[in-house]
C-alpha positions in Angstrom: 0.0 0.0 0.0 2.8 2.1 0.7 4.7 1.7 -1.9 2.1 2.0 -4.9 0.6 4.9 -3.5 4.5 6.7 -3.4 4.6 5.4 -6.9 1.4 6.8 -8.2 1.9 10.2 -6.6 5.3 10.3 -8.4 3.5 8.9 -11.7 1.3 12.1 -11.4 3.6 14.2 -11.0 1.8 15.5 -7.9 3.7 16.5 -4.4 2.4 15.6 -1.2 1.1 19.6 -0.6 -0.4 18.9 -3.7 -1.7 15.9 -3.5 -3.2 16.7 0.0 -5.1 19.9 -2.0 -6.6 17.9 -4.6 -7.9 14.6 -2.6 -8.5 16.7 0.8 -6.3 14.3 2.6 -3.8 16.1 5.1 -0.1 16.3 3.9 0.7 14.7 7.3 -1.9 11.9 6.5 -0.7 10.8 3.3 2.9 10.8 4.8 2.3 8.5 7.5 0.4 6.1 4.6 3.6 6.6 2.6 5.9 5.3 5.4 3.6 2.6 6.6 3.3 4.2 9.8 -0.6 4.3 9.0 -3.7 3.1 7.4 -6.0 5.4 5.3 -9.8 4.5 6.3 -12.2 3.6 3.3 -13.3 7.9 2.8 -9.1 8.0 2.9 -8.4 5.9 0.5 -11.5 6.9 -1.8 -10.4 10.6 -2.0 -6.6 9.2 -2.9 -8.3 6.8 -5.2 -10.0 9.7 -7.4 -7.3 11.4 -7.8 -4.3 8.7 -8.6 -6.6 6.3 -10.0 -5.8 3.3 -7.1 -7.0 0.1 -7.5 -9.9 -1.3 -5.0 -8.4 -1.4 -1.4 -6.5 -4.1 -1.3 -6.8 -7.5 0.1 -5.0 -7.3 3.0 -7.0 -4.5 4.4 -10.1 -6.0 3.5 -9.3 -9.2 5.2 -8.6 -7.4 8.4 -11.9 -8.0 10.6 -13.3 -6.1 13.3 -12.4 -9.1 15.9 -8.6 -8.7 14.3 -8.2 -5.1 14.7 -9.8 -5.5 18.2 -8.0 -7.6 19.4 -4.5 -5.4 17.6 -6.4 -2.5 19.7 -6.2 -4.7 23.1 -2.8 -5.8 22.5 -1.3 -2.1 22.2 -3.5 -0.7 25.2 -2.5 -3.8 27.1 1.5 -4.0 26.7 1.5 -0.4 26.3 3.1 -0.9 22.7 4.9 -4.5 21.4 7.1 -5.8 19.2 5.7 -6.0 15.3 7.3 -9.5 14.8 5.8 -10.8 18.1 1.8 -9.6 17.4 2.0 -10.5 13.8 3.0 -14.0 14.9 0.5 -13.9 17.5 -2.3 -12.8 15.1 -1.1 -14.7 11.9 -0.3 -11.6 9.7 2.1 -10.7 8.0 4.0 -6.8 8.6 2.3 -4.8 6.1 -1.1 -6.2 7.3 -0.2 -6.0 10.8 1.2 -1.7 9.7 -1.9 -1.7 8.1 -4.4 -2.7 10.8 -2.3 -0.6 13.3 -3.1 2.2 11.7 -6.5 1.8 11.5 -7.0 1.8 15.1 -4.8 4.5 15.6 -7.1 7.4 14.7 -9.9 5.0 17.0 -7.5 4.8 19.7 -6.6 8.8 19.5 -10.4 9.0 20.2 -10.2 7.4 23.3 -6.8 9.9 24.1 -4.3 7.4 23.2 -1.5 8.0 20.8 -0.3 5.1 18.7 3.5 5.2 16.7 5.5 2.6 15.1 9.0 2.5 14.3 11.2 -0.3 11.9 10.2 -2.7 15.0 7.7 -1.5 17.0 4.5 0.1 17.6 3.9 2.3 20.9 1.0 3.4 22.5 1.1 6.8 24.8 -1.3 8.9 25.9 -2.1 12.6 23.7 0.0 15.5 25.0 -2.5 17.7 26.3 -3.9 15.1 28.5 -0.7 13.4 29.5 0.2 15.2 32.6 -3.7 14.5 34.3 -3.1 10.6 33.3 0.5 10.4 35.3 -1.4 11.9 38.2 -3.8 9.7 38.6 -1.2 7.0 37.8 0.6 7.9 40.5 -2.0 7.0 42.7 -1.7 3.2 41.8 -0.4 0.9 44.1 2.4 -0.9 43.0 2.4 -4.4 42.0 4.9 -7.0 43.4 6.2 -7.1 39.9 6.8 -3.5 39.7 8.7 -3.6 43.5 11.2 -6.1 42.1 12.2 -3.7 39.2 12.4 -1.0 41.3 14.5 -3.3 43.6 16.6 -4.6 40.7 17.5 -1.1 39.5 18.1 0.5 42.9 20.6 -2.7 43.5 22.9 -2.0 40.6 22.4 2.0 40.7 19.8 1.2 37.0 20.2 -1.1 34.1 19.6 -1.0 30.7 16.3 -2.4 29.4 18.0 -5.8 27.7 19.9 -6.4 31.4 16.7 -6.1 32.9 14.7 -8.4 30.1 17.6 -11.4 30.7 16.5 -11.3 34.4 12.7 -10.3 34.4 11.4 -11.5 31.2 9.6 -10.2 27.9 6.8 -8.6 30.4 9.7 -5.7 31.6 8.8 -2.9 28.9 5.2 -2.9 29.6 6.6 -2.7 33.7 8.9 0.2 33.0 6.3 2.0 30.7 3.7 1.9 33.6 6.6 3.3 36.2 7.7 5.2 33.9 4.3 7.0 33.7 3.9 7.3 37.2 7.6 9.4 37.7 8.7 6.4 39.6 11.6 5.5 36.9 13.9 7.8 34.6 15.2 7.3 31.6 18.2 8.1 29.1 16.1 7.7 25.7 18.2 7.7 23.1 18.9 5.1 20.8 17.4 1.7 20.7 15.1 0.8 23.3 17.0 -2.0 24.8 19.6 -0.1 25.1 17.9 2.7 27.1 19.3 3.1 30.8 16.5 3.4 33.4 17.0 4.4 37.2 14.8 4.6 40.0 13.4 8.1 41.0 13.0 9.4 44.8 9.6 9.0 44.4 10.1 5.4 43.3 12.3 4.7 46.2 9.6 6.3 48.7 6.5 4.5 46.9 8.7 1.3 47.2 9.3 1.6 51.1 5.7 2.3 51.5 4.6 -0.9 49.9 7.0 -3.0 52.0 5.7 -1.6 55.0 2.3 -2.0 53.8 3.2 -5.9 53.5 4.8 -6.4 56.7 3.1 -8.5 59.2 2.0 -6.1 62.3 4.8 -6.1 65.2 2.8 -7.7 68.8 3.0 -4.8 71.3 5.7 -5.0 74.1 6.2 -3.4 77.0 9.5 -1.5 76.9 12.4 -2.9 78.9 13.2 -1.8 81.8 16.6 -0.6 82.4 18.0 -0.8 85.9 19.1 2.4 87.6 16.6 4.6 85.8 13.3 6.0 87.1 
């Protein structure tokens, strides 16, 4: 999809500020379709089809279903973004279908406040700028989960870790761990470069919200009566 519709803009001779004037698709838009980092919908693609004279959507669109792209929908919410290689597997798709279906529920999930990206590897799910800072509030309000407390642990222990240290000891579930604390302000992280190679370290506020939950889990002391010492009234 991608590709033809690069290759039919060009065969027009039409630029993408052009192109966008004539089909009333956004510049932006018909960028992301050109770089697989969305999907056009059906009134999309219609409008591009008028103008470059595109075949039917194609077959791997159409094949999609609404149980597919809800269940590509749950999948990003849930992990927080994933691996390409790992849902298309999971779903039995291919890439392209699995770019394709991505970004049609990306502009369902943007309803719902949720930004959805994808890189060479990976698609990732945050929420939309102006309502980020109200979700990490009430994020921070969440109690931790055992799982989280042995990250925070882990990190603290060896003064952080880089995300494919921490993966070799706490399995493929870490990302969707350190996007959660992460959310919260109870982690930092250098982001630069690949993701696995990202550095993360445990925040004040991570060490505090740690402390609390062990001493929410320990078992309650039996009251004592202070020793007496001898000598002293």
């Amino acid at each position: 999809m991608a590709l033809t519709l690069r290759r039919q803009r060009e065969a027009h001779g039409l630029s993408l500020r052009r192109l966008a004037q004539r089909s009333g698709v956004s510049v932006f838009r018909i960028a992301d379709f050109e770089h697989s980092r969305r999907a056009p919908d059906a009134d999309q693609y219609r409008r591009l089809q008028e103008v470059l004279g595109l075949e039917d959507i194609p077959t791997s669109a159409q094949r999609l279903s609404d149980i597919a792209l809800t269940t590509i929908a749950a999948c990003l919410v849930w992990t927080h973004g994933v691996p390409l290689a790992t849902l298309a597997s999971t779903l039995g798709l291919t890439i392209g279908e699995l770019r394709e279906g991505v970004g049609q529920v990306g502009d369902r999930l943007l309803g719902i406040g949720l930004e959805v990206s994808v890189d060479q590897t990976r698609a990732h799910v945050v929420p939309v700028s102006w309502c980020a800072n109200p979700v990490r509030i009430t994020a921070s309000a969440s109690p931790l989960t055992p799982a989280e407390v042995k990250v925070l642990a882990v990190l603290y222990e060896h003064d952080g870790a880089r995300v494919a240290e921490l993966e070799r000891v706490m399995g493929p579930t870490t990302r969707s761990t350190l996007a959660s604390l992460s959310l919260r302000g109870l982690v930092s992280c250098a982001a630069q470069g690949q993701v696995a190679k990202r550095r993360y370290w445990v925040t004040d506020h991570g060490l505090m919200s740690a402390a609390a939950f062990a001493l929410r889990r320990r078992p309650p002391r039996r009251h004592r009566e202070p020793p007496t010492i001898s000598g002293l009234a």
